[in-house]
MARVO-82874 format. One record per atom (N, C-alpha, C, O): x, y, z; residue in one letter. Coordinates in steps of 0.1 Angstrom, whole numbers, plus 5000, padded with zeros to 4 digits. Last residue first. Layout:
XYZa
...
//
This chain:
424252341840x
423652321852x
424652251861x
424252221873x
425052611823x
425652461826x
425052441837x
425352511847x
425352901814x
424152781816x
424052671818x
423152611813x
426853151838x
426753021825x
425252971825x
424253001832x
428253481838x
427253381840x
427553271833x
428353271824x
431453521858x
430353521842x
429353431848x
429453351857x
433153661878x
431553601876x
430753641865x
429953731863x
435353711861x
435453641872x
434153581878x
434153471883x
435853631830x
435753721835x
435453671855x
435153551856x
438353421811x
436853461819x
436753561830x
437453561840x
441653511804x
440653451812x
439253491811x
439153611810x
442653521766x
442353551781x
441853501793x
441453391790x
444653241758x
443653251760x
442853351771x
442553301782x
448253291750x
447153281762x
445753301762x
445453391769x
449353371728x
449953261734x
448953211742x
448753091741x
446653381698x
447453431709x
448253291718x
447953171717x
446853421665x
446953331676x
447153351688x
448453341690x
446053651647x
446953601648x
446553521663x
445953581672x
442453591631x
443453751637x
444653591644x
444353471645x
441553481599x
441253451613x
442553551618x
443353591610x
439853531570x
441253541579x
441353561587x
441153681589x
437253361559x
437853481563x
439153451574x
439253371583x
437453151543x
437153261531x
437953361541x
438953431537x
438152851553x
439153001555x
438953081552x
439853161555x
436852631544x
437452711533x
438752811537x
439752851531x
435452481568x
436952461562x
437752521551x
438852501548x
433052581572x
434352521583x
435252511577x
436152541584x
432152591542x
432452711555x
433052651567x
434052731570x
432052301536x
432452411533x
432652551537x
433652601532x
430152251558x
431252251558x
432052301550x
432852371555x
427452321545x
427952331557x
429452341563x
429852431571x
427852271517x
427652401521x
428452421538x
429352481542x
427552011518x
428952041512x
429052181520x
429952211527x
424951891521x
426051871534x
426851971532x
427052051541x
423751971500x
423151981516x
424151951524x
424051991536x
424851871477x
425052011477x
424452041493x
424952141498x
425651611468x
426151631479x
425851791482x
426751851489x
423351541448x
424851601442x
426251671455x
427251741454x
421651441465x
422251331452x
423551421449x
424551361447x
422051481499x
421651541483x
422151471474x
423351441474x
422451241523x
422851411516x
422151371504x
421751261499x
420251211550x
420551171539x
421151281529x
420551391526x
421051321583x
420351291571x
420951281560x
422151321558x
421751151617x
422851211602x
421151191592x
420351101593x
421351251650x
420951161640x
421951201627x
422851291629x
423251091676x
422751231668x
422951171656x
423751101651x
422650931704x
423350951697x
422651031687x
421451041688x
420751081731x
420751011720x
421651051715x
421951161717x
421051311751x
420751121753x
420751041745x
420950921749x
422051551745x
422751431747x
422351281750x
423051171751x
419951681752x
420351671733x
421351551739x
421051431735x
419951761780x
419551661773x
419551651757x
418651581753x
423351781791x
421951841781x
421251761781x
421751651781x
424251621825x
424151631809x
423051681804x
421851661808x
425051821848x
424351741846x
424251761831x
424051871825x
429051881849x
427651901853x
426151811845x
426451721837x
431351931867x
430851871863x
429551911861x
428851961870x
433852191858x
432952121868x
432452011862x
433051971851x
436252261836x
435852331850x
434852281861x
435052321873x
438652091831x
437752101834x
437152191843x
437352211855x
440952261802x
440652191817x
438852181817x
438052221809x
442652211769x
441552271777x
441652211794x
442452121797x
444252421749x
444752321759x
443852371767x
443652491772x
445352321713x
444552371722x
444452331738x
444452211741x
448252401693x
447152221697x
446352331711x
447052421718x
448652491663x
448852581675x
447652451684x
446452441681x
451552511642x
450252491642x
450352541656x
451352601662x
453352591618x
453352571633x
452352551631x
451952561619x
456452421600x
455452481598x
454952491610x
455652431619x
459052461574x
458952481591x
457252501588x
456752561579x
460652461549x
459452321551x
459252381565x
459452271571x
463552531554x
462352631542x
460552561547x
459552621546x
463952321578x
464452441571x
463552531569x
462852601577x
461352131584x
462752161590x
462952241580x
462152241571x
458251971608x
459452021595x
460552061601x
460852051613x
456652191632x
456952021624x
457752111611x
457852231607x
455452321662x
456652351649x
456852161644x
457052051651x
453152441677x
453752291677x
454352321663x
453552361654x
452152621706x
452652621693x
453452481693x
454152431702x
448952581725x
450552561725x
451252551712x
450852461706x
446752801734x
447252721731x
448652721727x
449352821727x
444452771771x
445452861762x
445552731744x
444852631741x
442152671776x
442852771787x
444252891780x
444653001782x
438752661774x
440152671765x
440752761773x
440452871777x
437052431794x
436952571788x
438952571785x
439852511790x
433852251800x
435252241796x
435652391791x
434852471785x
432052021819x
431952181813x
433552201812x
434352171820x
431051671814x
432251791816x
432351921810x
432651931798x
428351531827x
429351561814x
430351671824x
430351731835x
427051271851x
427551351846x
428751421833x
429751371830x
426751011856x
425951061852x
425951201851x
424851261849x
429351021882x
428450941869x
427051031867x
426451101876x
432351071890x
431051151887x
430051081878x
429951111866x
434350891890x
433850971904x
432551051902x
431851091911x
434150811868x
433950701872x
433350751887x
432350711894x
435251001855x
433950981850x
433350931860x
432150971863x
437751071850x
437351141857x
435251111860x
434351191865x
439251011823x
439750901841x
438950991851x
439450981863x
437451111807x
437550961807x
438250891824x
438050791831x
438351361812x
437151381811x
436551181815x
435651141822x
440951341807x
440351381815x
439051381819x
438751411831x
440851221779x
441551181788x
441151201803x
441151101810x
439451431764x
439051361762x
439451221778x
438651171785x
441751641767x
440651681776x
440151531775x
440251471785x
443951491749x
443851551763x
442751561768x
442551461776x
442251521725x
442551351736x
443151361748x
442951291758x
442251751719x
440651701724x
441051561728x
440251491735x
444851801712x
443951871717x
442951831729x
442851861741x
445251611690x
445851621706x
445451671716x
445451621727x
443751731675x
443551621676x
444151561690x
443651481698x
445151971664x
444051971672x
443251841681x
442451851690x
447151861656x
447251961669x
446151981673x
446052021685x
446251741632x
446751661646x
447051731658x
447251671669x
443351841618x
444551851620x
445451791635x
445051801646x
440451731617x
441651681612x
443051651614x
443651551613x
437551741634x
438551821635x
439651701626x
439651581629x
434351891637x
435251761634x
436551841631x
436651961628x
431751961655x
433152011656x
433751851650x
433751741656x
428552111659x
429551981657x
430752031654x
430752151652x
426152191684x
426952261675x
427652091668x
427251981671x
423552401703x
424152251701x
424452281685x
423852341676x
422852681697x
423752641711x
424552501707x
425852491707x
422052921675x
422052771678x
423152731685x
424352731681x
421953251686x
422153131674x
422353061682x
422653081694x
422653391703x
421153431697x
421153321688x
420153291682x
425153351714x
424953451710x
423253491700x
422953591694x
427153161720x
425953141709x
425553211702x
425353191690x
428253251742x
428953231727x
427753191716x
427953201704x
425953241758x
427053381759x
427953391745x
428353491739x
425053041763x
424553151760x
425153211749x
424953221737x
427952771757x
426852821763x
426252961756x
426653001745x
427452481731x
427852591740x
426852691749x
425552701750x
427852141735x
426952241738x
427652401736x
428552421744x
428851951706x
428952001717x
427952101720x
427252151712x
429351641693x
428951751690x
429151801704x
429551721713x
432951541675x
431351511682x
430851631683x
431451731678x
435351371652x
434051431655x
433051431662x
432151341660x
438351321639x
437351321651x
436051431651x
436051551651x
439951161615x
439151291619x
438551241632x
438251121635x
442651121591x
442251071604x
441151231610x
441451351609x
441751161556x
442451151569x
441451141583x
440151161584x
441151041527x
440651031532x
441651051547x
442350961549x
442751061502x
442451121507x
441751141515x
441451261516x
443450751498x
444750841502x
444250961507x
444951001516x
440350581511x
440950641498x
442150681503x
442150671515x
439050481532x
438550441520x
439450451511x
439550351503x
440550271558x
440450421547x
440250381535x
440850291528x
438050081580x
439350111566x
439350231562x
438350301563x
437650211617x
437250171601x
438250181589x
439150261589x
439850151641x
439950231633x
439150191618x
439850141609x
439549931670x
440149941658x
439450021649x
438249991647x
438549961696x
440049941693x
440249951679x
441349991676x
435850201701x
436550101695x
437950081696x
438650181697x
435450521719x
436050371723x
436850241715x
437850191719x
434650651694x
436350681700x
436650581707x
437850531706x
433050421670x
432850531687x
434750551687x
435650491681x
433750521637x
433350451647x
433250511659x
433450631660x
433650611602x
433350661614x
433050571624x
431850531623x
433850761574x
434150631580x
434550621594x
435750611598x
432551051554x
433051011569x
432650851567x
431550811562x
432851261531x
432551151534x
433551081546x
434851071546x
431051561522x
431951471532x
431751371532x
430651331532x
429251611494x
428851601506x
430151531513x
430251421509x
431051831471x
430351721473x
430051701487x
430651781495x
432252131469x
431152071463x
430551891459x
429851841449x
435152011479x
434452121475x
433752031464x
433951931457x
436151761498x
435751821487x
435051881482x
433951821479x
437051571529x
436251681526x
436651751511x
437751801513x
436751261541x
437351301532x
436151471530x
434951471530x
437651081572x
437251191567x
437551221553x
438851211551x
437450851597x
438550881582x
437351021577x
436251021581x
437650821631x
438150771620x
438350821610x
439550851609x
435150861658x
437250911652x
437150821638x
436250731638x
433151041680x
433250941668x
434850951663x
435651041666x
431351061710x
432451071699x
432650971693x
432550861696x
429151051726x
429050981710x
429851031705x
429651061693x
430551121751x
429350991754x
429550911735x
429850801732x
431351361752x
432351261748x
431251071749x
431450951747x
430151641737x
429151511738x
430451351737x
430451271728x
430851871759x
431051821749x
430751691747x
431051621757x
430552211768x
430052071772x
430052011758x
429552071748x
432352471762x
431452421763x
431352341771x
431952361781x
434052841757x
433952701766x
432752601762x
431852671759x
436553081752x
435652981745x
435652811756x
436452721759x
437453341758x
436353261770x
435853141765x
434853091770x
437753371724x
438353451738x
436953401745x
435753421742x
436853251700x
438053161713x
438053261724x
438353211735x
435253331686x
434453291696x
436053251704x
435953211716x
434853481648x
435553421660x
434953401676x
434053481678x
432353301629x
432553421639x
433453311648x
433353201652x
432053261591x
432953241604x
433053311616x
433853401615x
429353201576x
430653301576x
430753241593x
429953201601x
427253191547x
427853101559x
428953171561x
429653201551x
424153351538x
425653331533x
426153291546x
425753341557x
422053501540x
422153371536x
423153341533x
423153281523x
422253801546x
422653741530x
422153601524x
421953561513x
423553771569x
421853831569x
421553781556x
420453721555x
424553431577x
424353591580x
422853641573x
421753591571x
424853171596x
424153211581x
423953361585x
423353401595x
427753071610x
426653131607x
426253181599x
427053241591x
430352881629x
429752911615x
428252971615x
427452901622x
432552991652x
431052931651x
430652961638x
430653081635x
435952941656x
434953031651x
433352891651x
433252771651x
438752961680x
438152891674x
436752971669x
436353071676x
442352921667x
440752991666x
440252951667x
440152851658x
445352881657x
444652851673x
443152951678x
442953021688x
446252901630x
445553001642x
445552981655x
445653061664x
445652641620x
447352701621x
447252851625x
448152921622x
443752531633x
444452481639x
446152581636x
447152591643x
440752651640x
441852691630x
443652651632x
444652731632x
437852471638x
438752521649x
440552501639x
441252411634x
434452511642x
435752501633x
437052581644x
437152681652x
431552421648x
432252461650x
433252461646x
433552341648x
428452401630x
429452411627x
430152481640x
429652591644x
424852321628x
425652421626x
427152391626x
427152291619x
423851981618x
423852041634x
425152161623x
425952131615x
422151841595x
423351841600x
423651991611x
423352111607x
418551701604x
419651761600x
420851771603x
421051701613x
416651391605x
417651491610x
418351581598x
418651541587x
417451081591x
417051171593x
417551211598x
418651181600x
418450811582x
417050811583x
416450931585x
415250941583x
421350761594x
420950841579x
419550881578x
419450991573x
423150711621x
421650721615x
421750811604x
422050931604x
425450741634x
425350701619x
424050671614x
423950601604x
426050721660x
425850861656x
425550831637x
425450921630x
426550431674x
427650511665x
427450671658x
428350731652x
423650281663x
425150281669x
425850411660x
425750461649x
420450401659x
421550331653x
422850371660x
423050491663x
//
């Protein structure tokens, strides 16, 4: 089915969350408890990202029901209706990461994102990745966080920052195969309790992410990868 909007099956792919009034980014994981918790991951944080089945449009997320996403390709010209006032602009696709941030856990990940600094974010690289295709076909983009940039909105008492993420390309490389197909969606739970969990942990905050840095360290000079 078009669009990553298969309901017929599959599971919902682990979680990446990205702390926009931090500039964090964490991998969600079931600890030893069975309990979903946030591991930070931005220092060297890099993937491959599935810009093939990005998705953009409306998001509504509420404790204790399943998300509800209105959802087209990032190509479309025009933006599905908003269901509701609470429903905001979201982008969502999935991504690879490597080894090294995985860390013994699940590599192919999802990342929806809300906030508009982050949103900027990924239409940069997205950009890049898009006027850069045409020289590389049949190839994805290994991408890695170089820094992020503080973005101040409001005024007086109202000042708020956020922090928009600023990635490059590092190569090109031959696509996962998790990527050939768009990614399936299963059917949530009559009381949304199968989806809600997941995200709910991307989005609560339970744990207090460490203060933002200006600079994304660098990569070590020969890390390994697995990006072919």
């Amino acid at each position: 089915m078009p669009f990553g909007l298969n309901i017929s099956g599959g599971d919902f792919l682990p979680i990446i969350k990205y702390d926009a009034r931090a500039g964090r980014f964490f991998r969600v994981d079931r600890n030893d408890d069975g309990e979903r918790e946030p591991v930070d991951i931005t220092e060297g944080f890099e993937c491959v990202p599935d810009f093939e089945h990005a998705e953009k449009g409306w998001a509504h997320f509420q404790p204790g029901t399943a998300p509800d996403f209105a959802l087209v390709s990032v190509e479309a010209k025009d933006l599905p209706p908003q269901r509701s006032k609470n429903h905001k602009h979201v982008v969502r696709m999935r991504l690879l990461l490597p080894s090294k941030l995985a860390d013994g856990t699940q590599r192919l990940r999802e990342i929806s994102v809300t906030a508009a600094a982050a949103v900027r974010g990924l239409e940069q690289i997205y950009d890049l990745w898009a006027a850069g295709r045409d020289k590389n076909p049949d190839k994805a983009a290994w991408v890695r966080l170089t820094s992020v940039k503080p973005v101040t909105s409001g005024g007086g008492g109202q000042k708020s920052t956020n922090y928009e993420p600023q990635f490059a390309i590092v190569k090109w490389v031959n696509p996962p195969a998790e990527f050939e197909t768009a990614p399936e969606r299963r059917t949530a739970a009559p009381n949304g309790s199968a989806a809600a969990d997941d995200y709910k942990a991307a989005k609560d905050g339970s744990a207090k992410p460490p203060a933002a840095p200006a600079e994304a360290p660098p990569p070590p000079e020969n890390e390994d990868n697995d990006f072919g």
